[in-house]
C-alpha positions as CSV (number, residue, x, y, z in Angstrom):
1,X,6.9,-19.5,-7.1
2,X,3.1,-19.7,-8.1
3,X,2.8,-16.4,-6.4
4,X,5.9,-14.7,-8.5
5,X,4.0,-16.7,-11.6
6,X,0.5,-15.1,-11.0
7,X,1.6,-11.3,-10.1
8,X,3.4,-11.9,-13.3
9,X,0.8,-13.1,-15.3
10,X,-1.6,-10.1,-13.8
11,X,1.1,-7.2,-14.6
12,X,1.3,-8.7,-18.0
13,X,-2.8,-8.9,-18.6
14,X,-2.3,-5.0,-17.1
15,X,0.2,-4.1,-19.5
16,X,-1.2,-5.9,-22.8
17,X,-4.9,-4.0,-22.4
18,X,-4.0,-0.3,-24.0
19,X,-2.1,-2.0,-26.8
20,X,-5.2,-4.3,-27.0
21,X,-8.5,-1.5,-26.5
22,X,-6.7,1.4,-27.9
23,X,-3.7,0.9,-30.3
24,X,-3.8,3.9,-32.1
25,X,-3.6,6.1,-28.9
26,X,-0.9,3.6,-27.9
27,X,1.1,4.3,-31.0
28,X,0.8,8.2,-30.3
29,X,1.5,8.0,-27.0
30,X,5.2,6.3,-27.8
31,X,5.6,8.6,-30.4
32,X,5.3,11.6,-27.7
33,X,7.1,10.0,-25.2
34,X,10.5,9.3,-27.7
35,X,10.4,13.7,-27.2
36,X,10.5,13.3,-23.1
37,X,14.3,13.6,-21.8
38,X,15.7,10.9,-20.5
39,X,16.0,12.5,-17.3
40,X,12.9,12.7,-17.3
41,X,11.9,9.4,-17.5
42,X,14.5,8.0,-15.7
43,X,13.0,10.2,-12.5
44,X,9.4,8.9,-13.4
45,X,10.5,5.0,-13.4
46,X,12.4,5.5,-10.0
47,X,9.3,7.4,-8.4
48,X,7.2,4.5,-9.4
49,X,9.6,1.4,-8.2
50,X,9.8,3.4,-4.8
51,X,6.0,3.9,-4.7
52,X,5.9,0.0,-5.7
53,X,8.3,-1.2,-2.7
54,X,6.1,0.7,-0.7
55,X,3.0,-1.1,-1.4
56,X,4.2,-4.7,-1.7
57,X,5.9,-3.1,1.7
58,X,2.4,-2.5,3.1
59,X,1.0,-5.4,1.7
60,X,3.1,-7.5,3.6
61,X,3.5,-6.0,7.1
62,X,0.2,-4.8,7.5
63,X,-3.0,-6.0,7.6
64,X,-4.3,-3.0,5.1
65,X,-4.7,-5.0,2.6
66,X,-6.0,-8.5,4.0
């Protein structure tokens, strides 16, 4: 559980930054992405959970990462 805690504190440091350095850009880049289809980003966000299985994949079974 202090694992799940920390990767979960990390992605949420990761995440908060461009709304904290740049929230103007931030602001403009939602604005663009509300014109993106759906499809779109639906394909993007299951590209990127595969890509993230992968690794935590990797970083478990091998010793790439140790």
């Amino acid at each position: 559980m202090k694992f799940f805690v920390a990767v979960l504190g990390l992605v949420m440091i990761i995440e908060g930054m461009p709304y904290f350095a740049f929230p103007e850009k931030m602001k403009e880049l939602l604005r663009q992405l509300q014109e993106v289809p759906p499809q779109y980003l639906r394909l993007i966000g299951f590209f990127s959970v595969l890509l993230g299985l992968f690794l935590c994949y990797l970083a478990r079974r091998t010793s790439l990462f140790s």
